[in-house]
C-alpha positions as CSV (number, residue, x, y, z in Angstrom):
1,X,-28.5,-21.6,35.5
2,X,-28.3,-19.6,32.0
3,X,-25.3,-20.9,29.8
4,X,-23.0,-17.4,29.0
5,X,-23.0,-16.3,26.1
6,X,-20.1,-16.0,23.8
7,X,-19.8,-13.4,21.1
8,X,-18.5,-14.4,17.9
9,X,-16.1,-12.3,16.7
10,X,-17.5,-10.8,13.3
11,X,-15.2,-11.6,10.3
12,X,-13.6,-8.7,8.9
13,X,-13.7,-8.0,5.4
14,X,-10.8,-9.7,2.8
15,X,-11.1,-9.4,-0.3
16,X,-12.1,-12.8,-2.7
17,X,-8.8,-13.3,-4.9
18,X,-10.7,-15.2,-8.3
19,X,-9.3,-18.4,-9.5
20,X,-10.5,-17.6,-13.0
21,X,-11.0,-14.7,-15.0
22,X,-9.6,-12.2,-16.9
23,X,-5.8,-11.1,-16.9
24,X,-7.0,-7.4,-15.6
25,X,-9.4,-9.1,-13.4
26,X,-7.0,-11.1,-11.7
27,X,-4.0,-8.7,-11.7
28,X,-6.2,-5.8,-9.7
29,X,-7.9,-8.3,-7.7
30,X,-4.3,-9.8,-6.3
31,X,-3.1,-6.3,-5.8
32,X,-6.2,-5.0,-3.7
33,X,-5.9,-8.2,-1.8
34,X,-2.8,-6.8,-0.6
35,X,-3.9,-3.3,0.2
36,X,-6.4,-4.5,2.3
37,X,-3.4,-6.5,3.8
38,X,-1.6,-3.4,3.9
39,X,-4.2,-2.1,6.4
40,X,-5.1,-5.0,8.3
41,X,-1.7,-5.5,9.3
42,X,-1.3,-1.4,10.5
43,X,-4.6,-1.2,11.7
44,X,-5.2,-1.3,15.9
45,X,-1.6,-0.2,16.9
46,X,-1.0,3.3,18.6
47,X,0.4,5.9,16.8
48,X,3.9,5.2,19.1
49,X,3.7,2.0,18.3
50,X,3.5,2.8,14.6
51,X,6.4,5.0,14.2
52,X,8.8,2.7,16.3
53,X,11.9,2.1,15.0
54,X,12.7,-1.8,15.0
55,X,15.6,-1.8,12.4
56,X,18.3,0.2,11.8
57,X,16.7,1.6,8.8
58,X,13.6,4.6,8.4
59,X,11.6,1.1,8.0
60,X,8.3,1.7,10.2
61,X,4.4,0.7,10.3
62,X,3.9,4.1,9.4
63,X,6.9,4.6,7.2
64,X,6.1,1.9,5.4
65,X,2.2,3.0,4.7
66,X,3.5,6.3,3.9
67,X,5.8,5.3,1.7
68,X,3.1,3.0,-0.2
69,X,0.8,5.8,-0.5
70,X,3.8,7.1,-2.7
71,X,4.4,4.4,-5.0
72,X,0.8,4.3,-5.6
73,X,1.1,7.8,-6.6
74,X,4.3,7.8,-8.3
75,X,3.1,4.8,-10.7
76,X,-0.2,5.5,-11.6
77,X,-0.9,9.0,-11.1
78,X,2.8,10.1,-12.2
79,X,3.8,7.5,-14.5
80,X,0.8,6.0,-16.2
81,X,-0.5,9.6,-17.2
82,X,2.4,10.8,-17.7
83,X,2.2,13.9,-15.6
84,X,5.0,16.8,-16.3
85,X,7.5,16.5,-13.5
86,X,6.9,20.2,-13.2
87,X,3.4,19.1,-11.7
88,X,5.0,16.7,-9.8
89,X,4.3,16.4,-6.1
90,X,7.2,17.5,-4.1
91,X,7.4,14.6,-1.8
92,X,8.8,12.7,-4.9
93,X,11.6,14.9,-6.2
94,X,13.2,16.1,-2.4
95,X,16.6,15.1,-1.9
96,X,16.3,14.0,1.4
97,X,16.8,10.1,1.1
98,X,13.7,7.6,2.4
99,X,11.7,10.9,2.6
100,X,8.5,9.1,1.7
101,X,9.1,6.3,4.5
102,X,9.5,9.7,7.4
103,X,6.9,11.0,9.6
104,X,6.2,14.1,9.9
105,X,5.0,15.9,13.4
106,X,1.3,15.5,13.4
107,X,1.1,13.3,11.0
108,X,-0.8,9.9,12.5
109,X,-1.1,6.4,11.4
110,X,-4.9,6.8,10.7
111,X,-4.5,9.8,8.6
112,X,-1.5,8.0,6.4
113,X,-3.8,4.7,5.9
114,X,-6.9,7.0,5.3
115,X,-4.4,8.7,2.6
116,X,-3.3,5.1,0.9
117,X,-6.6,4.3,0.6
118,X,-7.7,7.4,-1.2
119,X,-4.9,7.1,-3.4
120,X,-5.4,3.4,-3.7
121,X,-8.9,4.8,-5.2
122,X,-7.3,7.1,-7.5
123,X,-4.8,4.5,-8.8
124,X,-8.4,2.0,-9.5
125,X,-9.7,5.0,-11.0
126,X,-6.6,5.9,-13.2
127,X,-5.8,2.4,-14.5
128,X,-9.5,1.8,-15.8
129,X,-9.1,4.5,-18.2
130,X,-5.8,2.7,-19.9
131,X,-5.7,-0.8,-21.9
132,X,-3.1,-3.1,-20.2
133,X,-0.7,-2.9,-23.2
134,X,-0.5,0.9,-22.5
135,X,2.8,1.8,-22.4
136,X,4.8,4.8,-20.8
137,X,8.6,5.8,-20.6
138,X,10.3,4.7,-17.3
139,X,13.7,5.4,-16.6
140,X,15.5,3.9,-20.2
141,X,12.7,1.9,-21.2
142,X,8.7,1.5,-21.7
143,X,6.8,-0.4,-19.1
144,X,2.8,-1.4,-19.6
145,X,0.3,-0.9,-17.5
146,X,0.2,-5.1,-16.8
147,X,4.3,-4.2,-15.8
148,X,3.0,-1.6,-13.6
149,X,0.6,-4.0,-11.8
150,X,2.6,-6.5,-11.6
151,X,5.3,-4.3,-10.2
152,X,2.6,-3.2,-7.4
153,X,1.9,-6.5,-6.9
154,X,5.8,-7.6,-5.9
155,X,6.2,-4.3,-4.2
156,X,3.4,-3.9,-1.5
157,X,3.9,-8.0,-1.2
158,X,7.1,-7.5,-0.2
159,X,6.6,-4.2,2.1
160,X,3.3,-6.5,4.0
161,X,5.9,-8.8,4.5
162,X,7.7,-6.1,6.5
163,X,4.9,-5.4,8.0
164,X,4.3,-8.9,9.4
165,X,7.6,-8.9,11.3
166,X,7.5,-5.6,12.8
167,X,4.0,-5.8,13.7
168,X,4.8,-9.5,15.5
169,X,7.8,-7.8,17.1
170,X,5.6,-4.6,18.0
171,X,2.4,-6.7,20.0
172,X,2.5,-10.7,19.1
173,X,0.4,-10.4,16.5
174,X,0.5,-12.8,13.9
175,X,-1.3,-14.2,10.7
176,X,-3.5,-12.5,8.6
């Protein structure tokens, strides 16, 4: 009698968070290891699923990749090249309160995380060009680049945390 066989499943791909290394090093590694959380986390529900309304608030899977797809915008490719509102993408200057965190007809959740990747690109590409102590006005003060990844940092941390209940609530799913 054969043995059956069992298929390993095949690991998917985390990014390696250093334990040494340089303060850019370390402050872009942390923050793509939680884009990539970002996504695992949103990744394998149905669009339904994704724009189901758990909380009282706009606060979906999809809301909340949508509405990281704008911060990344708003901070690197707004802020840190200090782009003339003028040019400024509409999205970010409606009145419509929590417009970044609402879905739009059409609009699915593999199209938004295909979107926060590309403009998790962009942000990579945008922040290489700038020394860390780079500075640019925001609000009534300046902020560095280092603020501005550190400021990612805390704020996708805190929107994956989101993300971990609503996606346990959504199918059981759990860990990373």
């Amino acid at each position: 009698m054969k043995e059956p066989t069992i298929e390993t499943p095949q690991p998917v791909w985390r990014p390696v968070t250093p334990g040494t290394g340089g303060e850019r090093e370390l402050l872009a590694a942390f923050l793509d290891h939680f884009r990539v959380a970002l996504r695992r986390k949103a990744e394998g529900l149905s669009d339904a699923d994704a724009v189901r309304r758990l909380v009282p608030s706009q606060t979906t899977v999809a809301g909340v990749v949508k509405h990281l797809r704008w911060v990344e915008y708003a901070w690197f490719q707004f802020r840190l090249t200090e782009t003339r509102i003028e040019d400024l993408d509409p999205m970010l200057t409606t009145d419509v309160v929590d417009a970044d965190f609402l879905i739009e007809p059409g609009e699915t959740l593999a199209r938004l995380l295909d979107d926060y990747d590309e403009q998790c690109a962009r942000s990579r590409e945008l922040a290489a060009g700038y020394d860390l102590d780079h500075t640019v006005p925001s609000n009534s003060q300046r902020v560095s680049l280092r603020w501005i990844y550190l400021h990612m940092i805390e704020e996708t941390a805190r929107h994956i945390g989101q993300l971990d209940v609503l996606r346990e609530q959504l199918d059981g799913a759990v860990g990373d």
